[in-house]
C-alpha positions in Angstrom: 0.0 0.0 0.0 1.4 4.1 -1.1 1.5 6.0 2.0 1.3 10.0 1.4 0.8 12.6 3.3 -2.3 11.9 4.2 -1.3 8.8 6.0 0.9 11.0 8.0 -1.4 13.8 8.5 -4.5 10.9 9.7 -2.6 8.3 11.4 1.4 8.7 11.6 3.0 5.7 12.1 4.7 6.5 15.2 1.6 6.0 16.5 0.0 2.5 17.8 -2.9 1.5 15.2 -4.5 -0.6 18.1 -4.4 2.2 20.6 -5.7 4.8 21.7 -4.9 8.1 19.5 -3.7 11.1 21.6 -7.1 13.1 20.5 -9.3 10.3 21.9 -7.4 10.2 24.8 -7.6 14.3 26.0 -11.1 14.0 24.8 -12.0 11.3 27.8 -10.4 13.7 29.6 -12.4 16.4 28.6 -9.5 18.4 27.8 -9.3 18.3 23.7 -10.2 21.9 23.0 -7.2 23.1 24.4 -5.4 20.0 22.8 -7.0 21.0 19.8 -5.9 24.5 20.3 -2.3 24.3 21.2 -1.9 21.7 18.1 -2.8 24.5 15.9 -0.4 26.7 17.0 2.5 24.6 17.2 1.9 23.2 13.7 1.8 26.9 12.3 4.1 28.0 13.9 7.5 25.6 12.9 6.1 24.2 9.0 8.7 26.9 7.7 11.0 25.6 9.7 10.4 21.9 9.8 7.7 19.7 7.9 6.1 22.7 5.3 2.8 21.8 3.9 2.7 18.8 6.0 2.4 20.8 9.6 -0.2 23.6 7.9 -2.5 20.0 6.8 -1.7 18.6 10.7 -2.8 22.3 11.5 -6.0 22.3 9.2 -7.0 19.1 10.6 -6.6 20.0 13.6 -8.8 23.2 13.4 -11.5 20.8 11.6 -11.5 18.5 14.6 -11.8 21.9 16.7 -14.7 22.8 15.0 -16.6 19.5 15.2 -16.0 19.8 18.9 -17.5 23.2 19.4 -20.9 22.1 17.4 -21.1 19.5 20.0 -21.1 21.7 22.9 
C-alpha cells in the first residue's frame, strides 16, 4: 500500500494503530479543546521551519477537529 501525506497527517506511524490516539485520549479527559488549540499553534508555527505543507494539513485538521468539537457543545 502508497503512503502519502495523508497517512501522515491521519494516522502517523509513530503511533499505535490498536491504541488509543492522543485526540481520543484528552477528549475522555475532557480536555481536547485546548489539545486541539495548542496543536494548531505549534503546527503553524514551525512548517517553515520543519515539515512545510505537511504541519499547515496537521494544523488544518486540527482546526477541523476543533470545529466538530464546538458544534457538539
Amino acid at each position: 500500500m502508497k503512503t502519502g501525506p495523508i497517512d501522515k497527517i491521519k494516522q502517523p506511524s509513530h503511533y499505535n494503530p490498536e491504541g488509543i490516539q492522543p485526540a481520543e485520549f484528552y477528549e475522555s479527559l475532557g480536555i481536547a479543546e485546548d489539545f486541539y488549540a495548542g496543536n494548531i499553534i505549534k503546527y503553524i508555527a514551525r512548517y517553515k521551519k520543519k515539515n512545510g505543507i505537511e504541519d499547515v494539513l496537521k494544523a488544518k485538521q486540527y482546526c477541523q477537529m476543533l470545529i466538530d468539537l464546538l458544534k457538539t457543545e
